[in-house]
C-alpha positions in Angstrom: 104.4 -38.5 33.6 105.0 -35.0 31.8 104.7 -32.2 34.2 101.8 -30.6 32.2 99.4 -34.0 32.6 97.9 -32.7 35.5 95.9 -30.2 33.4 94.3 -33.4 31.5 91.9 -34.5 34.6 89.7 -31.3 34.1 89.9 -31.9 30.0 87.1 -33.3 28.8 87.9 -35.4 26.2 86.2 -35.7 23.2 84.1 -31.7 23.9 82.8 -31.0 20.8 81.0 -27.8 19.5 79.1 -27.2 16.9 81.8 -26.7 13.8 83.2 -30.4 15.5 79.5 -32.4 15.3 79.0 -31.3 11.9 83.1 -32.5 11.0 81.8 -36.1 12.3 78.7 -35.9 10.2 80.8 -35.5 7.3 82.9 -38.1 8.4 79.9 -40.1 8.4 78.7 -39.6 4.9 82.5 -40.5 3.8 82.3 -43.3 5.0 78.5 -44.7 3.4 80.3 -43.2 0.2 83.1 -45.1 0.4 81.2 -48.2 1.3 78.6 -48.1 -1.2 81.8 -47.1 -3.7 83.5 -50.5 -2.5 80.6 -53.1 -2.7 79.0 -51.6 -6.3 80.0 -54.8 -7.7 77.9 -57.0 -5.2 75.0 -54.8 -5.4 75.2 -55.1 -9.3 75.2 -58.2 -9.1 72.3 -58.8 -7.0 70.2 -56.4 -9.0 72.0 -58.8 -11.7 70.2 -62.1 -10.8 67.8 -63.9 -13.3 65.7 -66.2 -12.6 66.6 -70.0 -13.9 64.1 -71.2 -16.6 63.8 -74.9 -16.7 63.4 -75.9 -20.5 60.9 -78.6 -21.6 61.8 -80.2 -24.9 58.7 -79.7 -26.9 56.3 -82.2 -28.1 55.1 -81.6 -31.7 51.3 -81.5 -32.7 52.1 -84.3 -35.1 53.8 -86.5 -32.7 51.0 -88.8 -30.8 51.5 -89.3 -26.8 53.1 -92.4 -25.4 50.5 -93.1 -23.3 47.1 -92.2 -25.0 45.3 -93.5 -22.5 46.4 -91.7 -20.1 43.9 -88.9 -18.1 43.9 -85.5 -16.7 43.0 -85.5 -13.2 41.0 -82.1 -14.9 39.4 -83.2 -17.7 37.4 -87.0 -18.8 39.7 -87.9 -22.1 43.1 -88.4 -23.0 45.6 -85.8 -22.6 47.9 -84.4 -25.1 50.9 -82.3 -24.7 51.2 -80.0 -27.9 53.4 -77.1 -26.6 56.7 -76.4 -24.9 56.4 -74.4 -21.4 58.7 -72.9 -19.1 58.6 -73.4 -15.3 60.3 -70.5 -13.5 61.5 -71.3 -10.7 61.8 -68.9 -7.6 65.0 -67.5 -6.1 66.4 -68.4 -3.0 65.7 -66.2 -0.3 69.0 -64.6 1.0 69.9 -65.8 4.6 72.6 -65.0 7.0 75.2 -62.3 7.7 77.7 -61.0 5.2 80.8 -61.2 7.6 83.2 -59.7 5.0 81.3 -56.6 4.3 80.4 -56.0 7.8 84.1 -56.2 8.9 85.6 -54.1 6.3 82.6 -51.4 7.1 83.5 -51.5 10.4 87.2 -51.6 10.4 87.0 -48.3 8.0 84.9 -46.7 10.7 86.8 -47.5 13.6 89.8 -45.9 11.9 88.5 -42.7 11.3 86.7 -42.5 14.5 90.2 -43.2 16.3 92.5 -40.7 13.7 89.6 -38.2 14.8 90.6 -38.6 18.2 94.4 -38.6 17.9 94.3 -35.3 15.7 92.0 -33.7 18.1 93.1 -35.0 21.2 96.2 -34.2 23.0 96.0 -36.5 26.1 95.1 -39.1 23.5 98.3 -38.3 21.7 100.3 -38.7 24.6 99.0 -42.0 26.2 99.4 -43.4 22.5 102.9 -42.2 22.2 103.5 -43.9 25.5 101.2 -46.9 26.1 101.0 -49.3 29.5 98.7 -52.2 30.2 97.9 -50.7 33.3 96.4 -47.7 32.0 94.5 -50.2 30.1 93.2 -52.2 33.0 93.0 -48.9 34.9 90.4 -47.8 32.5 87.9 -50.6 32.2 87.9 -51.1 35.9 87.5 -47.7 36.7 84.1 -47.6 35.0 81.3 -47.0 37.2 78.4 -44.6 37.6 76.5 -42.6 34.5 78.0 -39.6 34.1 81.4 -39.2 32.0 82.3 -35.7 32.4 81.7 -34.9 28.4 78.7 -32.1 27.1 75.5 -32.8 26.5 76.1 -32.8 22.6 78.9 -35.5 22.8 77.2 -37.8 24.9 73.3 -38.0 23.5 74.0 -36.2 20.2 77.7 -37.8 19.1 77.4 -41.1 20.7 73.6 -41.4 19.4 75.5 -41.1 15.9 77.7 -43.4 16.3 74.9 -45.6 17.1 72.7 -45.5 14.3 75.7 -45.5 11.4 76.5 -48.9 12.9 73.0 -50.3 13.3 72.5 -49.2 9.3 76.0 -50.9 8.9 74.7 -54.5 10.1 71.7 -54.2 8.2 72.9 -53.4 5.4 75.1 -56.5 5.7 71.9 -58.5 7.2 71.0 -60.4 4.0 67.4 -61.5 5.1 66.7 -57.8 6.4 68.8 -55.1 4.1 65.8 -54.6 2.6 63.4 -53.6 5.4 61.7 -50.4 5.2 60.5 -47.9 7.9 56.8 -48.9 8.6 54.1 -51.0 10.6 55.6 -54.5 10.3 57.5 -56.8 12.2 60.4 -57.2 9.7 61.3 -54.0 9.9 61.4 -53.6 13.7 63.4 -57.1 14.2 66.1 -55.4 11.8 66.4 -52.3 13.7 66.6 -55.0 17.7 69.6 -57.2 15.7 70.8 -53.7 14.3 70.6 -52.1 18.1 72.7 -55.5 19.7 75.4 -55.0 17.3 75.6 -51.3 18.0 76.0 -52.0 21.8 78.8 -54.3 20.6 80.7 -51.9 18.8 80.2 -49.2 20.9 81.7 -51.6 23.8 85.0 -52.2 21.6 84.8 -48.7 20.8 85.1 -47.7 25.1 86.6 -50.8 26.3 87.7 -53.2 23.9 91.2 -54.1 22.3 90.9 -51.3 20.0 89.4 -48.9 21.7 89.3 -45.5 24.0 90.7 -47.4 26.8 93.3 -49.0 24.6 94.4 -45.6 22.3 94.6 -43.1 25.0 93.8 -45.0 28.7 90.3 -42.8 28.4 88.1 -44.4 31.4 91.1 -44.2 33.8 91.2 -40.7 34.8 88.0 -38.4 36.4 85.7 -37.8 35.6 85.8 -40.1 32.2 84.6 -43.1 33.8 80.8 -43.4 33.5 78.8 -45.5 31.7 76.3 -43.5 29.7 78.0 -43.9 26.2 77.5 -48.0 26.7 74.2 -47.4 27.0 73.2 -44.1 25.3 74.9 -45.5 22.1 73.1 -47.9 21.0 69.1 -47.2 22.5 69.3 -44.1 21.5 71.2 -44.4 18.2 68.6 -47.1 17.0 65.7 -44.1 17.7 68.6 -42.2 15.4 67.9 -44.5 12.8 64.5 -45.3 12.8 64.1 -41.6 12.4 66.6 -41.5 9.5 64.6 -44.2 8.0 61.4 -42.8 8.3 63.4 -39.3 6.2 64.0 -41.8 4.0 60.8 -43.2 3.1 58.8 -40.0 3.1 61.5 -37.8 2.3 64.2 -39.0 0.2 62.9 -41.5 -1.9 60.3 -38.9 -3.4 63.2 -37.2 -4.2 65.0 -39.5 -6.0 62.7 -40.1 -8.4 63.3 -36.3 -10.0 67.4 -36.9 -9.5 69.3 -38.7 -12.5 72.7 -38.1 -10.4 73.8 -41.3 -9.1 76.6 -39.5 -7.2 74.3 -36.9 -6.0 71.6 -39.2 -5.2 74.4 -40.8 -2.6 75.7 -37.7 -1.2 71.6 -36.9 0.0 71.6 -40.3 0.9 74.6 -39.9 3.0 74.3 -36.6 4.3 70.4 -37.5 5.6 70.5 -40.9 6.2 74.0 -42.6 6.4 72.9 -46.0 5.0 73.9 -47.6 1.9 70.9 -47.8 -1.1 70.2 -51.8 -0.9 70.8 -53.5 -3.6 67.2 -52.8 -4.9 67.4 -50.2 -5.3 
């Protein structure tokens, strides 16, 4: 233990001010650039899709039917087939979970969140630079209570963040619900619940998992670090993040695009309002 330790059990880890909230923000937006930059293709691709036309041989006017006798359930007489037609046949709706895109999004988060924490960080620097399992297990069973020792604007205005980036991260890789907009429906609202459990899930690998606060920097086992409000804080109030970014969006930002040619400045508003990827509708 380095003589100067002692000093790091009244440091809050993780104090942000102001110049520090709007760093992460901008972290943030990097990071819906760089996805939407990285899965282009696939959303080309999906606005890409044609429907498949099934082809009828035609029947000439000149050619009689095989079966003159035969009768339209719509009409008294014999029915002749004089034209070719074209049955189009409708696309598949998308189902399940794109597992690739929602891992890469994620790993590319989790990385800067935890290079934010090592460059800002000195305690965080020092457990890294000299790990133990015990400081691991001495964090996650040290946690108990609500309160974490951190400010008011890291805990319900950092965490909160977090939260809604990665509940816009699983819809976007939610085939059956990327598309959901902000409004009065149920599709919509049971995107944002399956968004909401994998932000509790991210922010519990984020605290406590293999990767994670506890793991980089032993976090949760020194005072007064060992509360529980980010576990919960994270995700209920990051999905009321969200919905509010959505409802920016739908009011707000999509009037806007429509008078903005700019597809990289049309991202950047995206990102720097809303940090969610355009679906591939759009």
């Amino acid at each position: 233990m380095s003589p100067n330790m002692g000093s790091f059990h009244s440091f809050h880890i993780g104090s942000l001010d102001l110049l520090s909230i709007l760093q992460i923000r901008f972290l943030f937006v990097l990071v819906a650039v760089v996805s939407c930059a990285s899965h282009s293709v696939s959303c080309q691709e999906a606005n890409d899709v044609r429907e498949p036309v099934v082809d009828f041989p035609a029947i000439s006017r000149s050619d009689p039917p095989k079966n003159p006798t035969t009768q339209s359930p719509l009409r008294s007489g014999p029915t002749v087939m004089t034209e070719a037609f074209y049955v189009s046949a409708l696309p598949k709706p998308q189902t399940g979970i794109d597992w690739k895109n929602l891992l890469l999004s994620s790993v590319n988060f989790l990385s800067i969140e935890h290079m934010f924490r090592y460059s800002t960080e000195d305690s965080t620097r020092y457990y890294v630079d000299d790990p133990s399992f015990e400081g691991y297990v001495d964090s996650v069973t040290n946690l108990h209570g609500w309160g974490d020792g951190d400010e008011f604007m890291v805990n319900y205005i950092g965490h909160p963040m977090q939260g809604a980036v990665t509940n816009f991260m699983w819809q976007h890789s939610d085939r059956a619900y990327r598309t959901a907009e902000f409004g009065r429906n149920r599709r919509y609202w049971k995107a944002k619940l399956r968004g909401m459990a994998f932000a509790f899930a991210y922010s519990t690998q984020f605290e406590i998992g293999p990767v994670s606060e506890a793991s980089l920097g032993n976090v949760q086992a020194r005072w007064p670090q060992f509360g529980l409000v980010d576990l919960v804080v994270t995700p209920t109030i990051g999905t009321g993040w969200a919905v509010g970014e959505d409802a920016v969006d739908r009011m707000f930002i999509q009037r806007l695009e429509t008078r903005i040619a700019n597809p990289y400045f049309r991202v950047f508003l995206r990102g720097l309002l809303t940090p969610r990827v355009p679906s591939p509708t759009r």
